[in-house]
C-alpha positions as CSV (number, residue, x, y, z in Angstrom):
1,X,71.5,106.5,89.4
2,X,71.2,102.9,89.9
3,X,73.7,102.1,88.0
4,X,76.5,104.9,89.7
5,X,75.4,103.4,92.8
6,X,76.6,100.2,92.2
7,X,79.8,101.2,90.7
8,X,80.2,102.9,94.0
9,X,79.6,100.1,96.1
10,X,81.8,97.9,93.7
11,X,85.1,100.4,94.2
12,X,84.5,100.6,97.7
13,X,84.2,96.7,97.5
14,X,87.4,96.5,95.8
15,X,89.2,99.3,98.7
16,X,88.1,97.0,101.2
17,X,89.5,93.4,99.7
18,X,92.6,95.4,98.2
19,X,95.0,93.6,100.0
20,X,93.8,89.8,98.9
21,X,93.4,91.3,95.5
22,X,96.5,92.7,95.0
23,X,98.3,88.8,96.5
24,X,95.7,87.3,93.5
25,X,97.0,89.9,91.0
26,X,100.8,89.7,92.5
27,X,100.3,85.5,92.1
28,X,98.4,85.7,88.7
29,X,101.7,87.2,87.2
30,X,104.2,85.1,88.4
31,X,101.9,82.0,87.1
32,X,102.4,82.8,83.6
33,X,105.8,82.8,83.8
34,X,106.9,80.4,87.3
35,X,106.2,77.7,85.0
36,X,109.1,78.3,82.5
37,X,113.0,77.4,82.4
38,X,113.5,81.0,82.4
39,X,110.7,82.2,84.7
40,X,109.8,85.9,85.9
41,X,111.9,87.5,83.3
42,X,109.6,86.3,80.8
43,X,107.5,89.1,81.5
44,X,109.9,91.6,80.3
45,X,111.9,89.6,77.6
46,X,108.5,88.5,75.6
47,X,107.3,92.4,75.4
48,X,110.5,93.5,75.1
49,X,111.5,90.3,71.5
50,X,108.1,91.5,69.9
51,X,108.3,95.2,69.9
52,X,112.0,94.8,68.8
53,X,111.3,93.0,65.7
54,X,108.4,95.6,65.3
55,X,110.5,98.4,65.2
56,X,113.2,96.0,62.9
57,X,110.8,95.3,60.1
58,X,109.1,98.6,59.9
59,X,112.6,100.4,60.4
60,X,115.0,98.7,58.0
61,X,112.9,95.3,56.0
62,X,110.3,97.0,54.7
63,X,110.7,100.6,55.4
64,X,107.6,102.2,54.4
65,X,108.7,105.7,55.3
66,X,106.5,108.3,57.4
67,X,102.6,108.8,57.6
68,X,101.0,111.9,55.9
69,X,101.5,113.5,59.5
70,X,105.1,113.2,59.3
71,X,105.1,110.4,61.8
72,X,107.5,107.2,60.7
73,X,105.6,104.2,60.3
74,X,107.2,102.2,62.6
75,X,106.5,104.6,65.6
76,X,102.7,105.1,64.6
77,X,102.3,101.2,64.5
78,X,104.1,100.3,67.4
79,X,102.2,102.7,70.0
80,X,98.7,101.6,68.8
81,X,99.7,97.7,68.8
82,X,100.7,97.8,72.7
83,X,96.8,98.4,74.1
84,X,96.1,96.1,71.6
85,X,98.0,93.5,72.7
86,X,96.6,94.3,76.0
87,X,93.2,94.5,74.8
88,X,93.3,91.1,73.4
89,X,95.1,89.1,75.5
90,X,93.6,89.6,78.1
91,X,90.4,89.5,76.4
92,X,91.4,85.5,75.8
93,X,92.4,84.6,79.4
94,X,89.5,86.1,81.0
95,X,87.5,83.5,79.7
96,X,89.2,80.5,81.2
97,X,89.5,82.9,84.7
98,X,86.6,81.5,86.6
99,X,87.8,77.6,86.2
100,X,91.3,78.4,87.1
101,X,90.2,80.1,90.6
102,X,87.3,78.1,91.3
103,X,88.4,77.6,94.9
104,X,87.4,81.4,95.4
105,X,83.8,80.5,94.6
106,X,82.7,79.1,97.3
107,X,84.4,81.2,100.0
108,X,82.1,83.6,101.3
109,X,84.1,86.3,102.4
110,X,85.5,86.7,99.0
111,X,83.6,88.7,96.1
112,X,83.5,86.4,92.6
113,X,83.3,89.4,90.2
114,X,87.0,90.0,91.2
115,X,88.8,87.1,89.2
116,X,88.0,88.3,86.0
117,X,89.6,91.9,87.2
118,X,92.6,90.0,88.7
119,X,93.1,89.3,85.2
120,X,92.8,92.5,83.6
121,X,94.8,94.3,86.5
122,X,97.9,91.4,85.6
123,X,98.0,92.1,82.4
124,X,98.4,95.1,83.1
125,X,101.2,95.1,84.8
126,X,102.9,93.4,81.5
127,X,101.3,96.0,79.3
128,X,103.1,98.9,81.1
129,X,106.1,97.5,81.0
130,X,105.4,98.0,77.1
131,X,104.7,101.9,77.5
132,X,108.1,101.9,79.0
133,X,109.8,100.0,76.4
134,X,108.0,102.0,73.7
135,X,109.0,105.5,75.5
136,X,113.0,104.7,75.3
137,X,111.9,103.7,71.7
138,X,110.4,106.8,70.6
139,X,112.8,108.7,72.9
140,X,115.9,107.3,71.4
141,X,115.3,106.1,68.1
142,X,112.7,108.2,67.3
143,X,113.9,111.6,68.8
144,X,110.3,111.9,69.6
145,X,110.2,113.6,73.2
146,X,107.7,113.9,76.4
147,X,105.3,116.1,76.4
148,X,102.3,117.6,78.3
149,X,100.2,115.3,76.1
150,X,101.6,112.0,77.2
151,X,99.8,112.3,80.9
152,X,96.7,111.5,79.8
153,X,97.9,107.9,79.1
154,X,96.5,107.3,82.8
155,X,92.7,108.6,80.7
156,X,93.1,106.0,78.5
157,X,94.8,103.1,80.9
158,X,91.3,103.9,83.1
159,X,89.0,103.5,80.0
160,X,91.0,100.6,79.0
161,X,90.0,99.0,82.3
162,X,86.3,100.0,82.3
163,X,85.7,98.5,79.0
164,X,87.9,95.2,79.4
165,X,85.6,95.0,82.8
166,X,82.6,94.6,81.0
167,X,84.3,91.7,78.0
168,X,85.9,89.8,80.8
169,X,82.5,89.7,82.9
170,X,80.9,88.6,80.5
171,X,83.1,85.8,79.1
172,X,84.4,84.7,81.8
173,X,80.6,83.9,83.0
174,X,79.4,82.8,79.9
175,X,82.0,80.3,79.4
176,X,81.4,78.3,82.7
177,X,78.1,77.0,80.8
178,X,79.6,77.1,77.3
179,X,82.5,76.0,76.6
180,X,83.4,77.2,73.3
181,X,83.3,80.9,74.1
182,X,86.9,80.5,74.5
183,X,87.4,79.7,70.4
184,X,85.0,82.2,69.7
185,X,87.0,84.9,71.5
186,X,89.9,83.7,69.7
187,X,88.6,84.2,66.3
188,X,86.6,87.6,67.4
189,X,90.1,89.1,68.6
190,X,91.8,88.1,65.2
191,X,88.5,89.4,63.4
192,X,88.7,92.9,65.3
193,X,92.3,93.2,64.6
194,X,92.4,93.6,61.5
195,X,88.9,95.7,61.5
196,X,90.4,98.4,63.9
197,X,92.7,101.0,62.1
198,X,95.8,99.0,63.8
199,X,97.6,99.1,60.3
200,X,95.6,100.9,58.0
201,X,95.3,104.3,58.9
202,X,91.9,105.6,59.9
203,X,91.7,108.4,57.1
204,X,91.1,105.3,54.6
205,X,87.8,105.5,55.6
206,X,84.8,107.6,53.7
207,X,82.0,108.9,54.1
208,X,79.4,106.6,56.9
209,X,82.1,104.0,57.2
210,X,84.3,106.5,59.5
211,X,80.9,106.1,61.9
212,X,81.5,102.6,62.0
213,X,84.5,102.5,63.3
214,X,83.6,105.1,65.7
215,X,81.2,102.4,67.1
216,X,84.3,100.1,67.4
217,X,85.5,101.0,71.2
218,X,89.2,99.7,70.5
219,X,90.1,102.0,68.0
220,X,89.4,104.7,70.5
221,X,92.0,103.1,72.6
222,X,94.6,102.5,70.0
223,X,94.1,106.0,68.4
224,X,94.2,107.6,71.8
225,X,97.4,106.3,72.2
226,X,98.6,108.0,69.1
227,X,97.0,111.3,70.2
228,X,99.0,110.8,73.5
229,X,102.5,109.9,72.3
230,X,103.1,111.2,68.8
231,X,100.1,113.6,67.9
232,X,100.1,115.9,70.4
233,X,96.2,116.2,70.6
234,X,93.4,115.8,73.7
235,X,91.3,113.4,74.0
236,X,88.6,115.8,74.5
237,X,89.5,117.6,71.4
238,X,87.1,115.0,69.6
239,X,83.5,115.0,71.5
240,X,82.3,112.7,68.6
241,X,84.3,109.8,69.7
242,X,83.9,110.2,73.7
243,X,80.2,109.9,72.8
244,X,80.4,106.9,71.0
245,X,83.1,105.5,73.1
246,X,81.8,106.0,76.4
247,X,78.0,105.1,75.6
248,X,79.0,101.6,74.1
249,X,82.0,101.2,76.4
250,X,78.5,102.0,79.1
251,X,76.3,99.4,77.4
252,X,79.2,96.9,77.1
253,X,80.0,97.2,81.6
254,X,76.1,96.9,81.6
255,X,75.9,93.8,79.9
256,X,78.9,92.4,81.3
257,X,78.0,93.0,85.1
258,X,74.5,91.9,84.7
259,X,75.3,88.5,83.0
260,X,77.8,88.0,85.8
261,X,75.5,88.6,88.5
262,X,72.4,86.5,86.8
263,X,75.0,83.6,86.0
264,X,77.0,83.7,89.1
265,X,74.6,81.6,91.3
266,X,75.6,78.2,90.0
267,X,79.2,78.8,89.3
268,X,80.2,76.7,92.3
269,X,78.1,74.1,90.7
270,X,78.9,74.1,87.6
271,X,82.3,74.1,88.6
């Protein structure tokens, strides 16, 4: 109850401030790119380069045909590799977020636990223009069409956002005193990469080591998409993995809020 209660007063937080936040998220974009000869278009060519070559390889280099669904390769990869590449992107710059905005710190008015969301909510706005580019994919390459199914991307974009929450709490806070959690994030996003089914299809898996990667929160991202835009199937057709998923992805917010709040008192020092 505690623990709803807070959420509560945290969303309402975020109603109130949702004009600031939304010039932090609005300015957080356009630094990425600002920067560059080319600029705000980098946003949408850099999504748009890596998915192409994606769909090149897998289509006509190496051609490995269709998965045991029926599904060609290329189309099952592609739609699990864009949360991904949300997932672990963002994942990385939400540990150097605090040091980049610590004139926020010390303004009173304005609530700290934000700038690592300001993150996650920017990224965002890159990862969607992904969905797009993968929906004219599947659409016109793929003759793979809408459906009723593909509405519950917003499901999945929300537990995306809760989960991400929690990591970018917690390293973004953790960082301020240690300095390395940046490298370790690096190597734990290629690590988890390759130990999600990303690539290699879940059904590899027998026996107790499908439980483990039930215990992996990602792969219910990355294989919700699938379920959303090529397999045709609920997310609450599989009660198994919205236990596992939301009880870690619960334990994982916990963490991330509490080490925020207990670490947050001598950012402005620190900083």
């Amino acid at each position: 109850m505690r623990l709803i209660n807070k959420i509560h007063s945290f969303t309402h937080s975020m109603l109130e401030q949702r004009t600031v936040l939304y010039t932090l998220v609005v300015r957080d974009f356009k630094s990425r790119y600002l920067s560059s000869f080319v600029g705000l278009p980098w946003a949408f060519i850099q999504p748009s380069v890596y998915v192409f070559i994606i769909w090149f390889a897998f289509t006509f280099g190496l051609r490995t045909g269709n998965t045991t669904t029926g599904v060609p390769f290329a189309a099952w990869l592609l739609v699990s590799m864009i949360p991904w590449l949300f997932i672990g992107q963002t994942m990385i710059v939400s540990c150097m977020a605090l040091p980049e905005y610590s004139y926020l710190i010390k303004k009173t008015k304005f609530n700290v636990s934000f700038i690592p969301i300001i993150k996650i909510l920017s990224g965002m706005a890159v990862h969607l223009t992904m969905v797009l580019i993968i929906v004219f994919i599947l659409i016109f390459n793929f003759k793979i069409y809408p459906t009723i199914f593909w509405i519950q991307i917003f499901y999945y974009l929300f537990a995306t956002f809760v989960l991400l929450s929690g990591i970018a709490w917690f390293v973004a806070s953790v960082n301020v005193y240690i300095k390395d959690m940046a490298h370790i994030v690096n190597i734990v996003v290629s690590m988890l990469f390759w130990a999600t089914p990303i690539v290699w299809p879940y059904s590899m898996l027998n026996g107790n080591y499908r439980y483990i990667a039930l215990l992996n929160p990602f792969f219910y991202i990355t294989e919700g998409y699938r379920y959303t835009f090529i397999e045709n199937r609920w997310f609450f057709e599989f009660p198994e993995m919205n236990f596992y998923f939301w009880t870690l992805t619960g334990i994982i917010f916990t963490i991330g809020a509490l080490t925020f709040k207990r670490l947050r008192r001598n950012f402005g020092d620190v900083l």
